[in-house]
DRENFINU-156635 format. One record per atom (N, C-alpha, C, O): chain; residue in one letter; atom name; z, y, x; residue number from 1. Coordinates in Angstrom, 1 decimal, padded with zeros to 4 digits. Example, Ala and Ser with C-alpha at 12.3 -4.5 7.8 and 13.67 -1.06 7.14 Angstrom:
2
REC   c   r    a       pz       py       px     k
REC   A   a    N    007.8   -005.7    013.2     1
REC   A   a   CA    007.8   -004.5    012.3     1
REC   A   a    C    007.8   -003.3    013.2     1
REC   A   a    O    008.5   -003.3    014.2     1
REC   A   s    N    007.1   -002.2    012.8     2
REC   A   s   CA    007.1   -001.1    013.7     2
REC   A   s    C    007.9    000.0    012.9     2
REC   A   s    O    008.0    001.1    013.4     2
END
This chain:
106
REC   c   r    a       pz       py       px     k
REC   A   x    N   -040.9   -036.9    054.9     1
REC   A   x   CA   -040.6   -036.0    053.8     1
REC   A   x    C   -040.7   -034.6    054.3     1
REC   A   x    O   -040.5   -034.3    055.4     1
REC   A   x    N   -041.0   -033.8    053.5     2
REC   A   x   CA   -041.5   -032.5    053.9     2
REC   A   x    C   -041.1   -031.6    052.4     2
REC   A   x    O   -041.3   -031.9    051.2     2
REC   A   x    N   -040.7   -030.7    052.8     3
REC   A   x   CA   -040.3   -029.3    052.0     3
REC   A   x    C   -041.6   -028.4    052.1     3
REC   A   x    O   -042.1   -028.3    053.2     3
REC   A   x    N   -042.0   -028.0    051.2     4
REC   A   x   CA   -042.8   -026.9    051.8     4
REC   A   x    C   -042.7   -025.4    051.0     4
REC   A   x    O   -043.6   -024.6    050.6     4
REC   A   x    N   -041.5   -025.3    051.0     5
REC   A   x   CA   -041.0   -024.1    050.9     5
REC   A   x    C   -041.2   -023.3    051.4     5
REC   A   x    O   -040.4   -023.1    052.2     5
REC   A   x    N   -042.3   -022.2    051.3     6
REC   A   x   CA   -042.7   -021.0    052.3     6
REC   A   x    C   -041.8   -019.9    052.5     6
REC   A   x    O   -041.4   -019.2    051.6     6
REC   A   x    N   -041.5   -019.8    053.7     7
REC   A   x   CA   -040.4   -018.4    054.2     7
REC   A   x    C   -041.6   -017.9    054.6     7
REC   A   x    O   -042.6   -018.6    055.0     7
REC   A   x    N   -041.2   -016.2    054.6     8
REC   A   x   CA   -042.1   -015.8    055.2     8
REC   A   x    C   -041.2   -015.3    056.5     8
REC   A   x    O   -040.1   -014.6    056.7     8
REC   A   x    N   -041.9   -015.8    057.2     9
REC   A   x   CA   -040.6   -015.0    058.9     9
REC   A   x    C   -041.4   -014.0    059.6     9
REC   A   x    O   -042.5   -013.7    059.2     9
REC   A   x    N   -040.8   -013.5    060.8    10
REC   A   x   CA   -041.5   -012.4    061.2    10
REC   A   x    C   -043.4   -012.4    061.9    10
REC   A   x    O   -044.1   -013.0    062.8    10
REC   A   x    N   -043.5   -011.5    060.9    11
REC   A   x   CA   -045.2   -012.0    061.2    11
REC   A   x    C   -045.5   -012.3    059.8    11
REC   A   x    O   -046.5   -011.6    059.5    11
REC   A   x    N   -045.3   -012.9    058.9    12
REC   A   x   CA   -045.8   -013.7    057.6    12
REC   A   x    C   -046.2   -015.3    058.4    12
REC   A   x    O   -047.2   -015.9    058.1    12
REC   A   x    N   -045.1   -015.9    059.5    13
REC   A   x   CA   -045.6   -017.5    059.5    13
REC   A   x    C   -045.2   -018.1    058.6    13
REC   A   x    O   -044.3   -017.8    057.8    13
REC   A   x    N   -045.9   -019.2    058.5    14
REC   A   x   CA   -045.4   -020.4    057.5    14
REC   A   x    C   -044.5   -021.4    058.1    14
REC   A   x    O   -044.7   -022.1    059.1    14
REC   A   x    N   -043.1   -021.2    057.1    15
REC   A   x   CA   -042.3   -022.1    057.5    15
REC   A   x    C   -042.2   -023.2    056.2    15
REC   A   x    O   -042.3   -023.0    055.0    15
REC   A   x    N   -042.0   -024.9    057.3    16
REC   A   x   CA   -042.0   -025.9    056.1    16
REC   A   x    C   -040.8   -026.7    056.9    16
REC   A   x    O   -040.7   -026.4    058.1    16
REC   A   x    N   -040.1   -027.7    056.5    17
REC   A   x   CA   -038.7   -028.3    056.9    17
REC   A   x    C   -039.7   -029.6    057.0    17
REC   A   x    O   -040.6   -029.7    056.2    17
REC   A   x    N   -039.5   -030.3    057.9    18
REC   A   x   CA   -040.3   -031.5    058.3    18
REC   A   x    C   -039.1   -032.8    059.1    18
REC   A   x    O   -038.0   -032.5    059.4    18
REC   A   x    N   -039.8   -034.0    059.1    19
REC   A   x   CA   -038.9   -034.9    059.0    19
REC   A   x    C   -038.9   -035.4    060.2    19
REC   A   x    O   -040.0   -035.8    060.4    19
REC   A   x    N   -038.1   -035.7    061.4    20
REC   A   x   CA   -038.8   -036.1    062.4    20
REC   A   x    C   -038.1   -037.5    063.1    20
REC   A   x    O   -037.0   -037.2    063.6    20
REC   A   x    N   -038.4   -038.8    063.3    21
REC   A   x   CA   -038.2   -039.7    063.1    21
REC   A   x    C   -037.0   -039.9    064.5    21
REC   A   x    O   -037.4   -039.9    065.6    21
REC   A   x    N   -036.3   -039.9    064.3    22
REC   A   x   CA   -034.8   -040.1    065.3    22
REC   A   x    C   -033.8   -039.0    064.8    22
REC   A   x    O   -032.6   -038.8    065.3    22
REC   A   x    N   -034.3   -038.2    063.7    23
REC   A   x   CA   -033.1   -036.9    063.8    23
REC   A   x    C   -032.4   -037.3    062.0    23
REC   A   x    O   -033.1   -037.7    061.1    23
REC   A   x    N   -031.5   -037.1    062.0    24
REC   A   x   CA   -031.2   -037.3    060.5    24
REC   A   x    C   -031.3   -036.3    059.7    24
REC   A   x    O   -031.1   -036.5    058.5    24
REC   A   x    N   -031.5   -034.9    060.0    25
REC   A   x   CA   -031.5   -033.5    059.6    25
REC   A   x    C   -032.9   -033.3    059.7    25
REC   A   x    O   -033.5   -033.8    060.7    25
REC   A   x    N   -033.9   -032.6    058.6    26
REC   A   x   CA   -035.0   -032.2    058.9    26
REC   A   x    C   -035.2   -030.8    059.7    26
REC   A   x    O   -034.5   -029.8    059.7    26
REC   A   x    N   -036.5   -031.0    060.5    27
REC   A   x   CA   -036.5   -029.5    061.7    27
REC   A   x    C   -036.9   -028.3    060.7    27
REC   A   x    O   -037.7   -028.4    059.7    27
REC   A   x    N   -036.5   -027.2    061.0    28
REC   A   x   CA   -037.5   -025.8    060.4    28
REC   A   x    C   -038.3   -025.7    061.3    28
REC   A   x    O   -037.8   -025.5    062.5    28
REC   A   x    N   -039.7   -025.8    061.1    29
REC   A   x   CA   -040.6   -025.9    061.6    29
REC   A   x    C   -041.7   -024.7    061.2    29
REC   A   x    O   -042.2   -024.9    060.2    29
REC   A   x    N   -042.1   -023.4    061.9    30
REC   A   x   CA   -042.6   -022.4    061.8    30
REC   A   x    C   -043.8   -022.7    062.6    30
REC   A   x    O   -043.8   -023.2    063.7    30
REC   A   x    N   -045.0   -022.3    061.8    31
REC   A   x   CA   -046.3   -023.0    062.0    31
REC   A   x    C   -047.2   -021.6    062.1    31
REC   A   x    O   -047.4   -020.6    061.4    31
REC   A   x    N   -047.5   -022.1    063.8    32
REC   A   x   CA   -048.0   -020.7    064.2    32
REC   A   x    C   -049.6   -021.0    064.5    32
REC   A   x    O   -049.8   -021.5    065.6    32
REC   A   x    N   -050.9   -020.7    063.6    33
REC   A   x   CA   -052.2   -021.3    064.2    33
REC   A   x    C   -052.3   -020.7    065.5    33
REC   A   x    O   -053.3   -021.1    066.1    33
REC   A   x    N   -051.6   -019.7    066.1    34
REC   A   x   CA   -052.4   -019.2    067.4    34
REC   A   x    C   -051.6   -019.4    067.9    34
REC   A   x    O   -051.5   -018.3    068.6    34
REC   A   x    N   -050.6   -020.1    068.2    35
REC   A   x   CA   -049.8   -021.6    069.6    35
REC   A   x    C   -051.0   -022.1    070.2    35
REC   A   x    O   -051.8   -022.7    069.5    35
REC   A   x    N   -051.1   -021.9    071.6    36
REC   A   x   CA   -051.2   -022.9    072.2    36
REC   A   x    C   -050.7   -024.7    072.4    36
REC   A   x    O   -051.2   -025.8    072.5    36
REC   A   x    N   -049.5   -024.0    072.4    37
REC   A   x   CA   -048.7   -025.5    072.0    37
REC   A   x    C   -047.7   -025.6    071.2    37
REC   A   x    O   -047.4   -024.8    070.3    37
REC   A   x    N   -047.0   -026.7    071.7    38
REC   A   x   CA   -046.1   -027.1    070.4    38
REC   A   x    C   -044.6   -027.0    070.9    38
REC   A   x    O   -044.3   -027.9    071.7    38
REC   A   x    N   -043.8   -026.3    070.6    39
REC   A   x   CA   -042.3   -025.6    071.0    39
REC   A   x    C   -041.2   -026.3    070.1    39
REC   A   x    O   -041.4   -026.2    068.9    39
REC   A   x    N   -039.9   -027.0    070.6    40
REC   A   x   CA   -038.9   -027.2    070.1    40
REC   A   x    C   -037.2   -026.2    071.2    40
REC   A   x    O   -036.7   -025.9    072.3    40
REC   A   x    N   -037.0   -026.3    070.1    41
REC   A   x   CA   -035.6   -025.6    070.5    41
REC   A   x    C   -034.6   -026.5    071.0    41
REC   A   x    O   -034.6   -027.7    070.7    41
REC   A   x    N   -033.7   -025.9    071.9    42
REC   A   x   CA   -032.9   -027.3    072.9    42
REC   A   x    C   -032.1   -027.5    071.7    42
REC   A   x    O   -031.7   -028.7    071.6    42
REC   A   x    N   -031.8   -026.7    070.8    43
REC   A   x   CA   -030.9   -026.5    071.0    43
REC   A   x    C   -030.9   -027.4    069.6    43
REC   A   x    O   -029.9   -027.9    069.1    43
REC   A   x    N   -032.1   -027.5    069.0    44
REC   A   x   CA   -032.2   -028.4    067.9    44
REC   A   x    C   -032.3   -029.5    067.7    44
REC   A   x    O   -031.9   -030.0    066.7    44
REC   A   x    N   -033.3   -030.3    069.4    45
REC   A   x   CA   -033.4   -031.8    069.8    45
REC   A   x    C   -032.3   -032.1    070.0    45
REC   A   x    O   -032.0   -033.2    069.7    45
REC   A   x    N   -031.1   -031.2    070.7    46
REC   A   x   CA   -029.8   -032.0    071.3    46
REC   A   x    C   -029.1   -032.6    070.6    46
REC   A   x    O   -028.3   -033.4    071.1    46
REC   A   x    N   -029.2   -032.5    069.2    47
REC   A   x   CA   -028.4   -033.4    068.2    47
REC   A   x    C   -028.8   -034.9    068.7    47
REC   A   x    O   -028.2   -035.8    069.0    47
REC   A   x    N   -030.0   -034.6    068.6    48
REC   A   x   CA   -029.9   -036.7    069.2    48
REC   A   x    C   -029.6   -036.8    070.8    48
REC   A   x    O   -030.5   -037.3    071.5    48
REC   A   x    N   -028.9   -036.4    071.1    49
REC   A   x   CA   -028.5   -036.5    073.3    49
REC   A   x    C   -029.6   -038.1    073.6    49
REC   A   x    O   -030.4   -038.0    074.5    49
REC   A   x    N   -029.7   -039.0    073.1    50
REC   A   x   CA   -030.2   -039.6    073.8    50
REC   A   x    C   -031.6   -039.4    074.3    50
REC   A   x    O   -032.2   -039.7    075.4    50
REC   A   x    N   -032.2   -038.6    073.1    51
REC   A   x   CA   -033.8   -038.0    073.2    51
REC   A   x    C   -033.9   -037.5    074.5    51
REC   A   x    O   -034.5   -037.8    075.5    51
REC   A   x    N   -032.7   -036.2    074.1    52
REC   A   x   CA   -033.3   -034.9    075.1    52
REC   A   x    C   -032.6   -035.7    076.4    52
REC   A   x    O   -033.1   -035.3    077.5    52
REC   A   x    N   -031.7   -036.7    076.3    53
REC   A   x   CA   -031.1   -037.0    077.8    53
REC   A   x    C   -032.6   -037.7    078.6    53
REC   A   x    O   -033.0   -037.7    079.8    53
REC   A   x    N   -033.1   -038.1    077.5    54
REC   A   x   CA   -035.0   -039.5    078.0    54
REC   A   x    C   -035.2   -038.4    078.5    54
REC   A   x    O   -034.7   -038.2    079.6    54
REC   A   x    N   -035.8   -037.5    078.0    55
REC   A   x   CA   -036.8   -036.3    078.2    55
REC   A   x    C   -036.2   -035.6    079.7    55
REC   A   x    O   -037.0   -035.5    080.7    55
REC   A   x    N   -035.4   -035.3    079.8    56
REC   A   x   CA   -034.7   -034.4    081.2    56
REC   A   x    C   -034.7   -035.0    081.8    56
REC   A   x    O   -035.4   -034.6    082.8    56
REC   A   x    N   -034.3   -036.3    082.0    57
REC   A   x   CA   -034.6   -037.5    083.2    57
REC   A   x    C   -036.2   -037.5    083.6    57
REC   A   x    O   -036.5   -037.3    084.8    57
REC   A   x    N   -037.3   -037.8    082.4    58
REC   A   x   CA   -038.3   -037.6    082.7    58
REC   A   x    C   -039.6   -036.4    083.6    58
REC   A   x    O   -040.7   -036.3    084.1    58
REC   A   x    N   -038.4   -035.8    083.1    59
REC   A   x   CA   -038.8   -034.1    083.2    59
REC   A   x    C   -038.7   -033.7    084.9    59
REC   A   x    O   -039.5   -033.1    085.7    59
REC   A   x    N   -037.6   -034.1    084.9    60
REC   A   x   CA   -037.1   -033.9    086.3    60
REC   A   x    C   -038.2   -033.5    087.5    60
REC   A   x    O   -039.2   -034.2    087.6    60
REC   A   x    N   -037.9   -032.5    088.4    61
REC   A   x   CA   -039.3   -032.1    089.2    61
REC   A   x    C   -040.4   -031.6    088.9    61
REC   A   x    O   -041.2   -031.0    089.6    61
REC   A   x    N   -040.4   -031.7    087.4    62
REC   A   x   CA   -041.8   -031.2    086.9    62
REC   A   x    C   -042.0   -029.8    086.9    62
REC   A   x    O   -043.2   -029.5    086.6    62
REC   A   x    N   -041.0   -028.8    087.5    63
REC   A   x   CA   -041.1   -027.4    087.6    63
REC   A   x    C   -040.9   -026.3    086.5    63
REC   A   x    O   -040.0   -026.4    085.6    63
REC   A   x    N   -041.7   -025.4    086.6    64
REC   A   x   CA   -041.6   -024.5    085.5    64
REC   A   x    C   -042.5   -024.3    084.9    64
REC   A   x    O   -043.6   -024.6    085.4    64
REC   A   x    N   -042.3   -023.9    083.6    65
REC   A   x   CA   -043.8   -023.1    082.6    65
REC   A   x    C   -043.4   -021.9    082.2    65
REC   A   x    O   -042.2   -021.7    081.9    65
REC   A   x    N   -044.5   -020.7    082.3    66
REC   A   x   CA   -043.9   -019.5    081.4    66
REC   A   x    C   -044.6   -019.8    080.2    66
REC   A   x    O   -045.6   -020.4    079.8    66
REC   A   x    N   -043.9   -019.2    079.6    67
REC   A   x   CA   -044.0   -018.7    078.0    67
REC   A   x    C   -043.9   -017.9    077.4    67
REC   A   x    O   -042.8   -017.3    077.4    67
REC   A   x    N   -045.2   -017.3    076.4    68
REC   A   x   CA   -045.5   -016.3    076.3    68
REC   A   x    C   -044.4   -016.3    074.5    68
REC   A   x    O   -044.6   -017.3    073.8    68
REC   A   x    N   -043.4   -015.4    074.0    69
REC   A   x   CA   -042.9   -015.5    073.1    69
REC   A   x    C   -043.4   -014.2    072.0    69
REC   A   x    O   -044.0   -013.2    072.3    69
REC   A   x    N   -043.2   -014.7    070.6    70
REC   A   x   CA   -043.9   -013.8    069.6    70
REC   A   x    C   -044.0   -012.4    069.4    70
REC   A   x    O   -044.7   -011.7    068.7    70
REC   A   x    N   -042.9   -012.1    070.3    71
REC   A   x   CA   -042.4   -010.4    070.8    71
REC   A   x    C   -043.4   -010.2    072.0    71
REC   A   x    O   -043.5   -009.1    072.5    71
REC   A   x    N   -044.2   -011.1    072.5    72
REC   A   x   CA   -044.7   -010.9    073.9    72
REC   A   x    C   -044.0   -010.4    075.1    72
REC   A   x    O   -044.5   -009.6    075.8    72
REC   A   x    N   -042.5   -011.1    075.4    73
REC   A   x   CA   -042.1   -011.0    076.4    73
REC   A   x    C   -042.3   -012.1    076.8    73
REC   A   x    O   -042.4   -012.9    075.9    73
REC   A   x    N   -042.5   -012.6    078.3    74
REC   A   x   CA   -042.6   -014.0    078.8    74
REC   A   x    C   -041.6   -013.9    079.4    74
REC   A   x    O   -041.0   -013.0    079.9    74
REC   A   x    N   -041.4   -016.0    079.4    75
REC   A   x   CA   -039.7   -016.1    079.8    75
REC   A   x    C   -040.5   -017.5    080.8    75
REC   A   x    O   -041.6   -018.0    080.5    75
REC   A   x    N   -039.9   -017.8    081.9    76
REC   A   x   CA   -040.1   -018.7    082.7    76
REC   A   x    C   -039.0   -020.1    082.2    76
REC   A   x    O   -037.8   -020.0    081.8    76
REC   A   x    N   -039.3   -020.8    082.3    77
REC   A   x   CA   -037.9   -022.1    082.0    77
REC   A   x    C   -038.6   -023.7    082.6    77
REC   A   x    O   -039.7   -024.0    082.9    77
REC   A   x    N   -037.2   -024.3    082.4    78
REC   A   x   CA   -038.3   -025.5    083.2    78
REC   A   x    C   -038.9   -026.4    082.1    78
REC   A   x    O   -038.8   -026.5    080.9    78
REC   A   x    N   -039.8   -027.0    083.2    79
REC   A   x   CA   -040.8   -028.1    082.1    79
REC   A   x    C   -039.9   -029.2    081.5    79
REC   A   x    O   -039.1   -030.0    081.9    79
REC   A   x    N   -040.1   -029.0    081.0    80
REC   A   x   CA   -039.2   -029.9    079.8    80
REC   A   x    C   -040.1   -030.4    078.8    80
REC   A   x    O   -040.5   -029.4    078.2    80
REC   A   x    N   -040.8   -031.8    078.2    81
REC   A   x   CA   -041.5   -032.4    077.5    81
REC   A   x    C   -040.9   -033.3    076.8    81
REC   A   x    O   -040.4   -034.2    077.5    81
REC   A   x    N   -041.0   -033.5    075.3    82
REC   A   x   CA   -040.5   -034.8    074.3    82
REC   A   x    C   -042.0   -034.7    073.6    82
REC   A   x    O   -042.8   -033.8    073.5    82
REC   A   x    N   -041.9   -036.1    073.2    83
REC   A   x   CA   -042.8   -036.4    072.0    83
REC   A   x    C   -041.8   -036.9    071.0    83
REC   A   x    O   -041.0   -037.8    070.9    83
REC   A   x    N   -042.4   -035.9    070.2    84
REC   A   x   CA   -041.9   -036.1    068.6    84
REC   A   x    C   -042.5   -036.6    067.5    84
REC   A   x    O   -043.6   -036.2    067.2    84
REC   A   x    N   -042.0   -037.2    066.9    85
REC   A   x   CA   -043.0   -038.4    065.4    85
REC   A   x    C   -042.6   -037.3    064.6    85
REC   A   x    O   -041.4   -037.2    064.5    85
REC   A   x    N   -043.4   -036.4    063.9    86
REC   A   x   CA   -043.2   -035.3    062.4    86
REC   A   x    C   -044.1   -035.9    062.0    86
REC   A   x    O   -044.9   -036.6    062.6    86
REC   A   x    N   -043.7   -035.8    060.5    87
REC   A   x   CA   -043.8   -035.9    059.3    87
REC   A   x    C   -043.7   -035.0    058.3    87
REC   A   x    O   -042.6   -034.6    057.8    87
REC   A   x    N   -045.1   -034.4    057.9    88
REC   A   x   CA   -044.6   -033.6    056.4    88
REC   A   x    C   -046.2   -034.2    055.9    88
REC   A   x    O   -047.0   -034.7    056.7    88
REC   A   x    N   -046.2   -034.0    054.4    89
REC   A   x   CA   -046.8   -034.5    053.4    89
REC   A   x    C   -047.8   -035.5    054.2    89
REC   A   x    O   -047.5   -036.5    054.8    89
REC   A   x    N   -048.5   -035.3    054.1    90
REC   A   x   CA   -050.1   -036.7    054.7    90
REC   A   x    C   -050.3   -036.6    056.1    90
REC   A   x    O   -051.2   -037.2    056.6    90
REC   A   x    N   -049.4   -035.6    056.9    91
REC   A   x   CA   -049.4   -035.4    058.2    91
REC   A   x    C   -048.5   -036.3    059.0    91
REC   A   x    O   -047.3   -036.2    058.6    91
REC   A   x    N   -048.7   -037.1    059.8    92
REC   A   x   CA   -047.9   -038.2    060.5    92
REC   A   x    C   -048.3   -038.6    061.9    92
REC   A   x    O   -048.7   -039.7    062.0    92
REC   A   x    N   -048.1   -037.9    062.8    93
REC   A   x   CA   -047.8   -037.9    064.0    93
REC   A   x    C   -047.1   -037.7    065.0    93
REC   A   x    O   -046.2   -036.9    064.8    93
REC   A   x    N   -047.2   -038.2    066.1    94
REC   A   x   CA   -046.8   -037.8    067.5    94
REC   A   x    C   -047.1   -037.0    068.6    94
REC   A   x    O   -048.1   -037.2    069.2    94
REC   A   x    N   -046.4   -036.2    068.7    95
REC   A   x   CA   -046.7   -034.6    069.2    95
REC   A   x    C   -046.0   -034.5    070.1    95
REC   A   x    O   -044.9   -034.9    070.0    95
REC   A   x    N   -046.7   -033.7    071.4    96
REC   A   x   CA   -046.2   -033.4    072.6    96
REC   A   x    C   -045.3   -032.1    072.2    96
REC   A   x    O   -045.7   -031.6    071.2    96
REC   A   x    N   -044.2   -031.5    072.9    97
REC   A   x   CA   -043.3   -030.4    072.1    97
REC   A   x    C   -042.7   -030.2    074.0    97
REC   A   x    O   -042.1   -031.0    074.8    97
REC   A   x    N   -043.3   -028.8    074.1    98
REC   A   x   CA   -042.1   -028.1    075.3    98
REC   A   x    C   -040.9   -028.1    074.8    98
REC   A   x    O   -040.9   -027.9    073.5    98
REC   A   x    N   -039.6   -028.2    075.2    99
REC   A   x   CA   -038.3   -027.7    074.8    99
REC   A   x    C   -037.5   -026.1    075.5    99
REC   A   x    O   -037.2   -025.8    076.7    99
REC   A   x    N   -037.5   -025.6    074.5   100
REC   A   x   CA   -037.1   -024.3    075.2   100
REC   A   x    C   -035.5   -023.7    075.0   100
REC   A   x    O   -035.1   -023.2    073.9   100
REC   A   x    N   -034.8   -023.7    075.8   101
REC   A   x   CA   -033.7   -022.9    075.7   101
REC   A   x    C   -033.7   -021.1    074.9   101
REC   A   x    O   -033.7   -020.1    075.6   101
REC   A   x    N   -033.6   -021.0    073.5   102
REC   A   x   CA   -033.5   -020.1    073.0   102
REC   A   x    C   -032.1   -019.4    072.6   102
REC   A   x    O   -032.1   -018.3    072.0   102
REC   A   x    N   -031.6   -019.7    072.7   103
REC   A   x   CA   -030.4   -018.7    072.1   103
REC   A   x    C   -030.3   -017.2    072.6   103
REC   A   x    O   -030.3   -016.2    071.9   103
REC   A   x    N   -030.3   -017.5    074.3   104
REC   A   x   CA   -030.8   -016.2    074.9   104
REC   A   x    C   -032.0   -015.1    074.2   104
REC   A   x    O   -032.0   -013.9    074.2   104
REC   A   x    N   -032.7   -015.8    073.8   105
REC   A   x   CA   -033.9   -014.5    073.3   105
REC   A   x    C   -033.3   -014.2    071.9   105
REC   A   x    O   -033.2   -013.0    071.8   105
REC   A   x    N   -032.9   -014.8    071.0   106
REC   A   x   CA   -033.1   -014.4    069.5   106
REC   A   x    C   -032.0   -013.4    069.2   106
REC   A   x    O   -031.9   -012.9    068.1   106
END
């Protein structure tokens, strides 16, 4: 299920509320075409602990990534990877997602 309710956020991105199969809350999901990749917030996977608990265990060793953020400051953090099943309208897949500790920036 998918909302596609357009916010306009900073920049004019498109935001749509998307469904993502382990979470019972849909994500706000801000859809940036010039991402490189695909970014979740810790702070949003941690609702399901078991996900982000798979993912850190997994993760472990894997080092750091920087990241370049929409202000263009870069933040270094560790590699941290989940795959997530989203869902909005005819879109249905499984998507690699860095997880980033944000609170600090916003």
């Amino acid at each position: 299920m998918c909302t596609l309710e357009s916010e306009t956020g900073s920049g004019g991105l498109l935001v749509v509320y998307s469904r993502v199969r382990g979470y019972e809350l849909p994500f706000r999901v801000i859809i940036d075409s010039g991402a490189s990749k695909n970014f979740a917030r810790r702070q949003t996977v941690a609702s399901n602990s078991n996900k982000l608990t798979d993912a850190l265990r997994e993760s472990k060793g894997e080092g750091t990534v920087s990241v370049q953020l929409a202000d263009g400051k870069v933040i270094t953090v560790p590699r941290i990877h989940m795959d997530l099943a989203v869902k909005f309208e005819d879109f249905d897949s499984s998507e690699q997602f860095t997880v980033l500790e944000m609170d600090k920036y916003d």
